[in-house]
C-alpha positions as CSV (number, residue, x, y, z in Angstrom):
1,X,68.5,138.2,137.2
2,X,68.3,136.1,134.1
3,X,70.8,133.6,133.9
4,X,72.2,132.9,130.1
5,X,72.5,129.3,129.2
6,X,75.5,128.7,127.6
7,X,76.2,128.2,123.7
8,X,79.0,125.9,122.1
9,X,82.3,125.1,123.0
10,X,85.0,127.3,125.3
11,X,88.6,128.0,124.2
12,X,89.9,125.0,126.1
13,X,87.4,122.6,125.4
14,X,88.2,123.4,121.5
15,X,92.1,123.6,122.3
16,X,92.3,120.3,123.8
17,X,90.2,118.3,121.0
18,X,93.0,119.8,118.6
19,X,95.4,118.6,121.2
20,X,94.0,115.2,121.0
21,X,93.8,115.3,117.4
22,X,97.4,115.8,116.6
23,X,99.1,113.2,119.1
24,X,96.4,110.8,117.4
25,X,97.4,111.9,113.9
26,X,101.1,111.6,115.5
27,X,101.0,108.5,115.9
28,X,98.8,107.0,112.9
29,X,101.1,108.6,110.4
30,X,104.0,106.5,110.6
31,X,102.2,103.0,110.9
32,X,100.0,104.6,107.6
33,X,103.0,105.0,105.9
34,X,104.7,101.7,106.5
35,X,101.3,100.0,105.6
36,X,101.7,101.8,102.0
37,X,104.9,100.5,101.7
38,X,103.8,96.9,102.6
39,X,101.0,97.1,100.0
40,X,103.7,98.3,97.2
41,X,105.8,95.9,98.4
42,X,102.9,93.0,97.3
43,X,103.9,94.4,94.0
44,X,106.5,93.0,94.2
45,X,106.5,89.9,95.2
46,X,103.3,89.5,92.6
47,X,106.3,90.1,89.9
48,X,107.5,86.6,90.8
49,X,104.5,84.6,90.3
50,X,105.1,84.1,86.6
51,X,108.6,82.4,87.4
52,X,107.0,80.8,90.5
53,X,104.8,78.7,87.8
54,X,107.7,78.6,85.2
55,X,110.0,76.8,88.0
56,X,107.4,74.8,89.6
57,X,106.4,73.2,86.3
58,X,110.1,72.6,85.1
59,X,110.7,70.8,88.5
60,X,107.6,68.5,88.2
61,X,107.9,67.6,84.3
62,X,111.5,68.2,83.5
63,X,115.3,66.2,84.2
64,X,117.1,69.2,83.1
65,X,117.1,72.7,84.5
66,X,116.8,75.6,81.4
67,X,119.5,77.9,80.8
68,X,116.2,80.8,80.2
69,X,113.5,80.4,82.5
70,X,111.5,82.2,80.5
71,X,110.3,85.2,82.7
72,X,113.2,87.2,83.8
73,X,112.8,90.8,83.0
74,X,115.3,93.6,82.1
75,X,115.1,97.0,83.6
76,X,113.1,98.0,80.3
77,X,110.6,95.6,81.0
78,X,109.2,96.4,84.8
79,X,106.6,97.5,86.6
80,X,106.5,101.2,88.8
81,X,108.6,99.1,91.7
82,X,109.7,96.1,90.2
83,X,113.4,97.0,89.3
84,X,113.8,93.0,87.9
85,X,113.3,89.8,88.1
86,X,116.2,87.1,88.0
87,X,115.9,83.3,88.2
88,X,119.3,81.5,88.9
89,X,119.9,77.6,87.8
90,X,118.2,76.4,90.9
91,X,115.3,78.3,90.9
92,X,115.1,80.7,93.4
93,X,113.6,83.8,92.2
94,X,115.1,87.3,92.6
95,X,113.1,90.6,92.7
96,X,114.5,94.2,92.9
97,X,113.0,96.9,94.2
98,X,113.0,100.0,91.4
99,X,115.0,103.0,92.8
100,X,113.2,105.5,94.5
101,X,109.8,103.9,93.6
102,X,109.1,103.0,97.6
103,X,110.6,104.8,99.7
104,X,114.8,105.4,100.4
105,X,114.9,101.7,102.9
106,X,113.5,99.8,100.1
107,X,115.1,101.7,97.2
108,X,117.2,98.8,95.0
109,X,116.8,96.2,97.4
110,X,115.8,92.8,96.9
111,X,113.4,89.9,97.8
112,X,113.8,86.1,97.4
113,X,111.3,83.1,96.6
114,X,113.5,80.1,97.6
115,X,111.4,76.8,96.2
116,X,111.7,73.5,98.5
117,X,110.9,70.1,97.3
118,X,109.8,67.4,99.8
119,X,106.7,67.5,102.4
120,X,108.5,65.5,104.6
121,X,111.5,67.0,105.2
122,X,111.2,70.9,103.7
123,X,114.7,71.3,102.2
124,X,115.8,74.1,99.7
125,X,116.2,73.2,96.2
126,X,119.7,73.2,96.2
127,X,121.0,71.5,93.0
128,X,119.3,70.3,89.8
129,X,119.5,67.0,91.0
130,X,115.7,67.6,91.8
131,X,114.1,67.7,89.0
132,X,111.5,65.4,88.3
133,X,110.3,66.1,92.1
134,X,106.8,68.4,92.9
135,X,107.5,71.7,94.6
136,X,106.0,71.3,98.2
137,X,106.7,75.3,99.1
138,X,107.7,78.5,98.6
139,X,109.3,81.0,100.7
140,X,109.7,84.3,100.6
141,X,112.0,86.9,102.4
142,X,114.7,89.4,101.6
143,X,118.5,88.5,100.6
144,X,120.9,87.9,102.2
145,X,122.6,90.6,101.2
146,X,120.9,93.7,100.1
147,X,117.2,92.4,101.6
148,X,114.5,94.8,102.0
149,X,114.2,95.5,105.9
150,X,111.4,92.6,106.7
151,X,109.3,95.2,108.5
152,X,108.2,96.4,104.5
153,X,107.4,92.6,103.7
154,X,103.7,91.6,103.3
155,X,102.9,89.1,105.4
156,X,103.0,85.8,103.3
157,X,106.9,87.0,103.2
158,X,107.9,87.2,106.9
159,X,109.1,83.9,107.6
């Protein structure tokens, strides 16, 4: 008798390579989707930059802080996420999230770029009393009230 040599895959071969598949695809989903939100998040914080130069330069060549920084933005004027962008008289730089644009844990919340002055000792700029001083850093995290959950910050933000 001839025996038959056999041809492709069985049923459970085939069965459990779907199997495989899906806990795989399980388990990637959710760390894909976090990643999006991390890379829209860099959005974001990008919004600042322009008021991250504004501040730094006032703080170097200045003895007065503005009342306009000169790069806030109004709801009118934002990006797909970028809800706004506020500077207080200190200089520490508020971005909004735009509603919906992210995803509902990041919808309307906010980020903070908090500018510190000395090398030596890294303190916050707290008053205008520091003008005339070289910004040695910039740090960057969610409020304290309202902060976008720091598992959605990019990296540079997670301090």
């Amino acid at each position: 008798m001839k025996r038959q040599i056999q041809r492709g895959f069985t049923l459970i071969e085939l069965m459990i390579v779907v199997a495989i598949i899906g806990i795989l695809a399980a388990v990637a989903l959710p760390a894909y989707q976090d990643y999006t939100a991390r890379a829209k998040m860099s959005e974001v914080v990008l919004a600042a930059s322009s008021c991250r130069t504004a501040v730094s330069e006032v703080y170097q060549s200045s003895s007065t802080a503005p009342t306009d920084w000169g790069c806030t933005t109004s709801t009118a004027n934002t990006s797909k996420y970028v809800g706004g962008v506020a500077v207080d008289t200190d200089g520490v730089i508020t971005v909004k999230v735009a509603t919906n644009s992210i995803n509902s844990e990041t919808s309307e919340k906010q980020i903070q770029l908090v500018p510190y002055h000395t090398a030596s000792a890294p303190k916050a700029v707290a008053t205008a009393g520091h003008l005339g001083s070289a910004v040695f850093k910039w740090t960057c995290g969610p409020t304290s009230s309202s902060g976008v959950p720091i598992k959605y910050l990019p990296a540079t933000c997670r301090d």
